[in-house]
ROSE-4610 file (N, C-alpha, C; in Angstrom, 1 decimal, always signed):
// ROSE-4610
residu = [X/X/X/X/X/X/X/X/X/X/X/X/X/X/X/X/X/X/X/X/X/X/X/X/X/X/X/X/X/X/X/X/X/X/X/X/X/X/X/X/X/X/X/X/X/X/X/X/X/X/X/X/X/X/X/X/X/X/X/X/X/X/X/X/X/X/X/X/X/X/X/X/X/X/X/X/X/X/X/X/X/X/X/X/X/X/X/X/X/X/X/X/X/X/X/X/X/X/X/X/X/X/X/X/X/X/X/X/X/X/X/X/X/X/X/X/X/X/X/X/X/X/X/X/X/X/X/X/X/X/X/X/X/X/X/X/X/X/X/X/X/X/X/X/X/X/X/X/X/X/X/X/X/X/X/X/X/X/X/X/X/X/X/X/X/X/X/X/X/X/X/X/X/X/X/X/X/X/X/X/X/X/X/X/X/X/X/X/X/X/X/X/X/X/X/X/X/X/X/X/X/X/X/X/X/X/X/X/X/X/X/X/X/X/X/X/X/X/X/X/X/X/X/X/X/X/X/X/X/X/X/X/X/X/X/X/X/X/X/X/X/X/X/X/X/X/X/X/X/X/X/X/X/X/X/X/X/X/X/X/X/X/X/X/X/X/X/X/X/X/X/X/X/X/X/X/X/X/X/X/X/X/X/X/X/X/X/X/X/X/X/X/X/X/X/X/X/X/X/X/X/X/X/X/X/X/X/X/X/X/X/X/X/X/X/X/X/X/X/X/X/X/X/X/X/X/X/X/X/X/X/X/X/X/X/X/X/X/X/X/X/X/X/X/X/X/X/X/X/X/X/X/X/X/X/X/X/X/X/X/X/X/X/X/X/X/X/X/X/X/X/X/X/X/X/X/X/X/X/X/X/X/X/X/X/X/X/X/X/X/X/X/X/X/X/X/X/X/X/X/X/X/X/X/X/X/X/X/X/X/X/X/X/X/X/X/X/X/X/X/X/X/X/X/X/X/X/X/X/X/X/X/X/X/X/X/X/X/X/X/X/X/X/X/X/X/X]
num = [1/1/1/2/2/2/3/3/3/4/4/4/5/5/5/6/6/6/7/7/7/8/8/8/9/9/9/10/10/10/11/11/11/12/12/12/13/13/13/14/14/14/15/15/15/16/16/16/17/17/17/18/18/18/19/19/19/20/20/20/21/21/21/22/22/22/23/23/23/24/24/24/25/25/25/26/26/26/27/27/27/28/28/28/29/29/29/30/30/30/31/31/31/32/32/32/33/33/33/34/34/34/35/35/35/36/36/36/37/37/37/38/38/38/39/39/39/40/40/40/41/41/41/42/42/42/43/43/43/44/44/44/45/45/45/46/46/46/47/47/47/48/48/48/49/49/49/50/50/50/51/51/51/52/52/52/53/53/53/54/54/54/55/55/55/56/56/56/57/57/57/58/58/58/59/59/59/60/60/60/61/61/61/62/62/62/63/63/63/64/64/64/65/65/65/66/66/66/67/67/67/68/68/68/69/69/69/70/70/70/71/71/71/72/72/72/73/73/73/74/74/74/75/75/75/76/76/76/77/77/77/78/78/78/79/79/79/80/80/80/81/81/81/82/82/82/83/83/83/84/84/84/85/85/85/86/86/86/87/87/87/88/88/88/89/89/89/90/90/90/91/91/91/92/92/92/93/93/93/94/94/94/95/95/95/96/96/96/97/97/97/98/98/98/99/99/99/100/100/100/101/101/101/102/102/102/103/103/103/104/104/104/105/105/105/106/106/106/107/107/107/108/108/108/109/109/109/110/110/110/111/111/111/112/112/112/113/113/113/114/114/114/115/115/115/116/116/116/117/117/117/118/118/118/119/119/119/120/120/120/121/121/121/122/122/122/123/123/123/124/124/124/125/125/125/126/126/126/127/127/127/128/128/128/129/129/129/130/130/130/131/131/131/132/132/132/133/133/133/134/134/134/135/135/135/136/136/136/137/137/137/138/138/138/139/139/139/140/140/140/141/141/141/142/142/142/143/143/143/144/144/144/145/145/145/146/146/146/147/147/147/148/148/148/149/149/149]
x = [+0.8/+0.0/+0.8/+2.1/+2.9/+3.4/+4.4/+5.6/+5.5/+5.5/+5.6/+4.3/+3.1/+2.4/+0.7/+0.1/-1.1/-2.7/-3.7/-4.6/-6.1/-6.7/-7.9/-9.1/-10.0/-11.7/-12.2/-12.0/-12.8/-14.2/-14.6/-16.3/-17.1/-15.8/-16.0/-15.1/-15.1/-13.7/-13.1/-13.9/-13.1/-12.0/-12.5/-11.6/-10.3/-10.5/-10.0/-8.8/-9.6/-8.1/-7.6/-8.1/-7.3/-6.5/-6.5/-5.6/-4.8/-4.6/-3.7/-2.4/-3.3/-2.9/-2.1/-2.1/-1.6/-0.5/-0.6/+0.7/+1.5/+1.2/+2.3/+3.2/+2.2/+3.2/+4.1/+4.6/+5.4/+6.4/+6.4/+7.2/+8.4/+9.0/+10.3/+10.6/+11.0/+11.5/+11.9/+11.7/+12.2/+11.6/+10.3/+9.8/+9.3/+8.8/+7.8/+6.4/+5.5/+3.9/+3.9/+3.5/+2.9/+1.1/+0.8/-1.0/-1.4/-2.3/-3.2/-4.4/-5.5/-7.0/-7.3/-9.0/-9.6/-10.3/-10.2/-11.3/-12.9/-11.8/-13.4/-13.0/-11.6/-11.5/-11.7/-10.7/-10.4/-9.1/-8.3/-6.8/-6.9/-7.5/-7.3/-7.7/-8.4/-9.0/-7.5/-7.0/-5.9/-5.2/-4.3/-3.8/-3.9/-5.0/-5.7/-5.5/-4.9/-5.2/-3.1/-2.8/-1.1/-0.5/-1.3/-1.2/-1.2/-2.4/-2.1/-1.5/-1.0/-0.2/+1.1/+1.8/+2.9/+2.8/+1.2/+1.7/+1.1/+0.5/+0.3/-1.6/-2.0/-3.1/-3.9/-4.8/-5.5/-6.9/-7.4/-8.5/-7.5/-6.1/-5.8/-5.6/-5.7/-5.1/-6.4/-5.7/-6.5/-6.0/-6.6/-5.9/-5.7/-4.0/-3.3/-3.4/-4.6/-4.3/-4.1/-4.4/-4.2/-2.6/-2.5/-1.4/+0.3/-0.5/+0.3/+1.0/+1.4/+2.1/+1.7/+1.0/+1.3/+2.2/+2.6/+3.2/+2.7/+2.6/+2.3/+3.0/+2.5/+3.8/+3.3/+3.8/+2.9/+3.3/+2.8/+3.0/+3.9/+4.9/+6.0/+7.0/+6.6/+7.8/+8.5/+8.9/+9.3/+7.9/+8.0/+7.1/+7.3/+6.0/+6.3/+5.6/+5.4/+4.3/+4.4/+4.6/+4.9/+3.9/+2.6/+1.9/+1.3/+2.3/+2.0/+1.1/-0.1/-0.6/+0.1/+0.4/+0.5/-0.4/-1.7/-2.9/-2.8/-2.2/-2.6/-1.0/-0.5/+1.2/+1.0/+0.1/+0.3/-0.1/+0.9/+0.8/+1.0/+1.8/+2.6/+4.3/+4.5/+6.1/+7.1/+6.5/+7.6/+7.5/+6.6/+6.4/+7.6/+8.8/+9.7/+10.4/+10.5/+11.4/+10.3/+9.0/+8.0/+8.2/+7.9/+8.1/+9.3/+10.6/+12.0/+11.9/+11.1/+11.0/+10.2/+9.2/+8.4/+9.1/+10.4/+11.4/+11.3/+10.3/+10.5/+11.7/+12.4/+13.8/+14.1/+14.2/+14.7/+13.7/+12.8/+11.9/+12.4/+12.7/+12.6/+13.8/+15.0/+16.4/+16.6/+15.2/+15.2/+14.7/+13.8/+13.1/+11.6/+10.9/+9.5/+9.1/+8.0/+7.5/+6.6/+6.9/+5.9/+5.2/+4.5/+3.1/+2.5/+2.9/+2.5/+1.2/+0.1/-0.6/-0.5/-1.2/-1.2/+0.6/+0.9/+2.5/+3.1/+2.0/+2.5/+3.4/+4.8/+5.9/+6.9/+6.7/+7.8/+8.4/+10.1/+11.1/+10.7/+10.6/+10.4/+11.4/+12.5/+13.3/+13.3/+14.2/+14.4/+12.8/+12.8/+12.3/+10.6/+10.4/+8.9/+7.6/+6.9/+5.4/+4.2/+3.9/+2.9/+1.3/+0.4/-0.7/-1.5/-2.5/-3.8/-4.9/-6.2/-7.6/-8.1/-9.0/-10.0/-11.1/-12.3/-14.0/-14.4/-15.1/-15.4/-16.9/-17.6/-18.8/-19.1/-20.5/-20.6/-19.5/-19.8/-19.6/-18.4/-17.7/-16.5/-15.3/-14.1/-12.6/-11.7/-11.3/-10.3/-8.9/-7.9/-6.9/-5.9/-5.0/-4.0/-2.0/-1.4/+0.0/+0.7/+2.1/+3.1/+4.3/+5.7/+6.9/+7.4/+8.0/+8.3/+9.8/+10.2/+12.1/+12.2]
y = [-1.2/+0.0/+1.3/+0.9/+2.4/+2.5/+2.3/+2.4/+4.2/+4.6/+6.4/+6.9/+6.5/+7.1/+6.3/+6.1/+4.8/+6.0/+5.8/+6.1/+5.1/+4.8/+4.1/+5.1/+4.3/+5.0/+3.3/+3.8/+3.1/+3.5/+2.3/+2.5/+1.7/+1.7/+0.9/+1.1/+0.6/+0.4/-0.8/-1.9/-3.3/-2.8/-1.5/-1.6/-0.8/+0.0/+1.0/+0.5/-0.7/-1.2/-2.6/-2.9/-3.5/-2.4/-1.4/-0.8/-0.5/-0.7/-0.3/-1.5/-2.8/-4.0/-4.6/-3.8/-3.7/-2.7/-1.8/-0.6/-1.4/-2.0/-2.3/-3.8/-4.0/-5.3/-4.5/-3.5/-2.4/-1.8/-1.7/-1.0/-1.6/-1.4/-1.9/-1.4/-2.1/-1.9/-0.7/+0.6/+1.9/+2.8/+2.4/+3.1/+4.2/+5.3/+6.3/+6.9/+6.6/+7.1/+8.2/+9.2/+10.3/+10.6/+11.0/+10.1/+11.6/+11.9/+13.1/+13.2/+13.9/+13.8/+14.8/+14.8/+15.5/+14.7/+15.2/+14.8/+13.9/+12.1/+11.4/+11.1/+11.2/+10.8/+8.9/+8.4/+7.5/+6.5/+7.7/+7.6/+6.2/+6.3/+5.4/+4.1/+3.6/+2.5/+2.0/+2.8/+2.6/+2.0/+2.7/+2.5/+1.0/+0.7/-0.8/-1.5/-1.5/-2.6/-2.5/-1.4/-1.6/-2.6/-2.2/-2.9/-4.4/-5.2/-6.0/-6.9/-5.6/-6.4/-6.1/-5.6/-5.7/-7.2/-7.0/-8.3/-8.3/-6.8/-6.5/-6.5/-6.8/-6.6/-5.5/-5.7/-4.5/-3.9/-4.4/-4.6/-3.6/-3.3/-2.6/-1.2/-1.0/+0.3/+1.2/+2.3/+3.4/+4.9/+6.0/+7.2/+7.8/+7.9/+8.5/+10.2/+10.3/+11.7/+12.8/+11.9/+12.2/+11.9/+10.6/+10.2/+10.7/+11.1/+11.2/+9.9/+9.1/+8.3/+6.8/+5.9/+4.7/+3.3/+2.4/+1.5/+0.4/-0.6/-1.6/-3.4/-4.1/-5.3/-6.8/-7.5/-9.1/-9.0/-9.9/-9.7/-10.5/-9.2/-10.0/-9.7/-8.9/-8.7/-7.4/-6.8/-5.7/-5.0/-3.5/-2.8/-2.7/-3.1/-3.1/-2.1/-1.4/-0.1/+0.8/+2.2/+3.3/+4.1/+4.6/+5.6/+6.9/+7.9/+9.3/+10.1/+10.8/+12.1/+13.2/+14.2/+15.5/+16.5/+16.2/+17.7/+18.3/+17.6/+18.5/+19.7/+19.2/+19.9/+21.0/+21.1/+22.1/+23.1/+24.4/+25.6/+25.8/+24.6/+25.3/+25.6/+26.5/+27.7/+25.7/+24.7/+24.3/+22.5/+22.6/+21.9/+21.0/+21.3/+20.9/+20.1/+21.1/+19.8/+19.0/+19.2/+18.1/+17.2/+17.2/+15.8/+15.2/+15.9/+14.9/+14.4/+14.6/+13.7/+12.6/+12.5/+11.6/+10.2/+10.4/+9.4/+8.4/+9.5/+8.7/+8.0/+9.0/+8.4/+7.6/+7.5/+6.2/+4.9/+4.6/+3.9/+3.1/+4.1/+3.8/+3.4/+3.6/+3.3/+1.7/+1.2/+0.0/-0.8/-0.2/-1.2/-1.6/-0.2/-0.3/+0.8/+0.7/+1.6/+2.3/+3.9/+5.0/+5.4/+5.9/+6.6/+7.6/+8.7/+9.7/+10.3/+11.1/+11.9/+13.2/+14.0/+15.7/+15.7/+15.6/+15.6/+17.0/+17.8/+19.4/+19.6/+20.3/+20.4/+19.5/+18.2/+17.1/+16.9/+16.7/+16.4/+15.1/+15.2/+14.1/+12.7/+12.8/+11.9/+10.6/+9.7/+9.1/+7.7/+7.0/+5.9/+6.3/+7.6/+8.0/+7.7/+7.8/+7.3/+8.3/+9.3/+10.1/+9.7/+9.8/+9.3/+9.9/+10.6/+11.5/+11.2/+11.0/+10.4/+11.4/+11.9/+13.0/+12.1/+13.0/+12.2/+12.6/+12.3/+11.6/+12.3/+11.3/+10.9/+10.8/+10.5/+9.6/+8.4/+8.0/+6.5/+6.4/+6.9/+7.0/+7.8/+7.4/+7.7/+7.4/+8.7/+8.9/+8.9/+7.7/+7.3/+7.4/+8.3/+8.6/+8.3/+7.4/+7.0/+7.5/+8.4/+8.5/+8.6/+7.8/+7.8/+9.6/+9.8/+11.4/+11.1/+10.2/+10.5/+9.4]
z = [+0.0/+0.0/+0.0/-0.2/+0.1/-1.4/-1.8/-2.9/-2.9/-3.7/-3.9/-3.5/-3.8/-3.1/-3.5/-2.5/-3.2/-1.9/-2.7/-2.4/-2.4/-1.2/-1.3/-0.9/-1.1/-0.5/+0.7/+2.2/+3.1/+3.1/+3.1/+3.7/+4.8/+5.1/+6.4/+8.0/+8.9/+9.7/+10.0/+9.3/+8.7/+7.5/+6.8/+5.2/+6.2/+6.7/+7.5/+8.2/+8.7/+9.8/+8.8/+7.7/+6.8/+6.0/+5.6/+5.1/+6.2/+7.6/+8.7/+8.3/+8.3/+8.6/+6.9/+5.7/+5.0/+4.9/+5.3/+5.3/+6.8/+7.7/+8.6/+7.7/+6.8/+6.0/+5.1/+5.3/+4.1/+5.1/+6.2/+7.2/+7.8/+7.7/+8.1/+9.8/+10.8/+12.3/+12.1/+13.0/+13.1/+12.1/+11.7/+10.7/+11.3/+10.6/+11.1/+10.6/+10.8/+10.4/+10.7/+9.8/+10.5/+9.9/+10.7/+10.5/+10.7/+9.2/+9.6/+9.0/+10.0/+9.8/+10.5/+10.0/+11.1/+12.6/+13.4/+14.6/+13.8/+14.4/+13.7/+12.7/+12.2/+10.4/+10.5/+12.0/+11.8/+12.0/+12.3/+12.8/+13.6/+14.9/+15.8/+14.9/+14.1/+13.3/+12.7/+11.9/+11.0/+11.8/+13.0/+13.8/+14.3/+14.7/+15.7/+14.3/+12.9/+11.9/+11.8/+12.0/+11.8/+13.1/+13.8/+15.2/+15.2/+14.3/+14.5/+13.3/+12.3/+11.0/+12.0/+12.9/+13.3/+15.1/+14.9/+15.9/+17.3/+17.1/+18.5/+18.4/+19.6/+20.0/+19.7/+18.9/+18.3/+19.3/+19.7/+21.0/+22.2/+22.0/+23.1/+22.8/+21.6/+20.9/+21.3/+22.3/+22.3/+21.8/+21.7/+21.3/+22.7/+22.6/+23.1/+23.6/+23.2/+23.3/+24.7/+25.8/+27.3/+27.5/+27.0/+27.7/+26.9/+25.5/+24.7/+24.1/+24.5/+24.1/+24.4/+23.6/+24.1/+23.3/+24.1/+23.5/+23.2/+22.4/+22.2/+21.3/+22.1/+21.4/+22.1/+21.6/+22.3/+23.4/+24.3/+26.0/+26.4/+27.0/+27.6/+26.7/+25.6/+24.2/+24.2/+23.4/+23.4/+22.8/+23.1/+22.0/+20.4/+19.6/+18.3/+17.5/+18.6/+18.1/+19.7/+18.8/+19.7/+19.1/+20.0/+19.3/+20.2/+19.0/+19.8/+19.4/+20.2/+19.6/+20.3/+19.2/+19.1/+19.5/+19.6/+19.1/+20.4/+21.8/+23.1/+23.0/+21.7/+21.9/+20.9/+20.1/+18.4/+19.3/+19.1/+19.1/+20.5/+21.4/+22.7/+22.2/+23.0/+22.6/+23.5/+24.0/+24.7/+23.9/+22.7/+21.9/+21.3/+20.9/+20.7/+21.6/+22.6/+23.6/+24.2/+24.7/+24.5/+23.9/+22.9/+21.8/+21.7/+22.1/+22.6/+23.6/+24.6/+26.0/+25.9/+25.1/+24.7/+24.4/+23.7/+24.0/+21.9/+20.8/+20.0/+19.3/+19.1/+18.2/+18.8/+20.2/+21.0/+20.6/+20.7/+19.9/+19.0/+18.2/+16.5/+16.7/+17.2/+17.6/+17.9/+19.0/+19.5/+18.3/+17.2/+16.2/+16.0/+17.2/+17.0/+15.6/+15.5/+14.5/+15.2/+14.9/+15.6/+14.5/+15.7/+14.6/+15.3/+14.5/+15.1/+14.7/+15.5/+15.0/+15.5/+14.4/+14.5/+14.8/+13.5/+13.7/+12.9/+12.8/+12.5/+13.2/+12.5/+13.0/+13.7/+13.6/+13.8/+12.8/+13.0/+11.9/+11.3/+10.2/+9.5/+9.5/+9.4/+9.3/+8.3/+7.8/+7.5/+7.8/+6.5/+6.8/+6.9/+6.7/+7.2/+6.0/+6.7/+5.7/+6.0/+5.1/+6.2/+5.4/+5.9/+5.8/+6.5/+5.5/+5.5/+5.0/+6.2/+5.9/+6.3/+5.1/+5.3/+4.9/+5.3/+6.0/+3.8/+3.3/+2.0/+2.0/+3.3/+3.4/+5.3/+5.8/+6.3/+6.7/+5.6/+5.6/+5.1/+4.4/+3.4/+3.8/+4.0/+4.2/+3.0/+2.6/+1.7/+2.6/+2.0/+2.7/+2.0/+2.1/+1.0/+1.9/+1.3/+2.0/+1.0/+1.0/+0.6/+1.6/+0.4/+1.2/+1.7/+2.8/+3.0/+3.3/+2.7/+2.3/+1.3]
């Protein structure tokens, strides 16, 4: 689902978390997602299908957005998924070093794959995939992946 840049139409959140669970079959250990939508596009869906194309329990995937940061990986494993939101950080002056304490490069360093959302203004880096689902319909999610190095 990746190569330079691939686009689908969900109409569902079975297709939703199967396009998750196909883009984690394309990601290499230390990869980086950067996931963007609006509120309700569907992020967390995608997310719960990469989750369990990398292995991990999809049933545990919640959005991050209190905690900022969660991890996830078979039990008792390492994490195989690191997933951060951004949106409680867009447009604080202390944003940047925020997001270095969060501890991703280190992550990605050990071989999980992050995924970030609302990642306005994070360094892109090497190895990244960003991915934008805007609302279609009701019913319908336009899902668009390209490589961003």
């Amino acid at each position: 689902m990746t190569g330079d840049g691939r686009e689908l139409l969900s109409r569902s959140v079975e297709e939703t978390r199967e396009a998750g669970r196909r883009l984690a079959r394309s990601l290499a250990p230390g990869s980086l997602v950067l996931l963007s939508g609006p509120l309700g596009a569907g992020k967390t869906e995608l997310v719960r299908g990469i989750a369990e194309g990398l292995g991990a329990a999809p049933e545990e995937v919640a959005s991050p957005t209190f905690a900022l940061v969660h991890e996830y990986g078979p039990p008792g494993g390492r994490p195989v998924l690191v997933h951060a939101d951004l949106y409680r950080l867009l447009g604080s002056p202390r944003a940047v070093a925020a997001v270095e304490d969060l501890g991703l490069d280190e992550a990605r360093a050990r071989g999980a794959v992050v995924v970030v959302e609302w990642p306005e203004g994070l360094a892109r880096g090497e190895g990244g995939v960003a991915v934008a689902i805007s609302v279609e319909s009701e019913e319908a999610r336009r899902i668009v992946v390209r490589r961003t190095s």
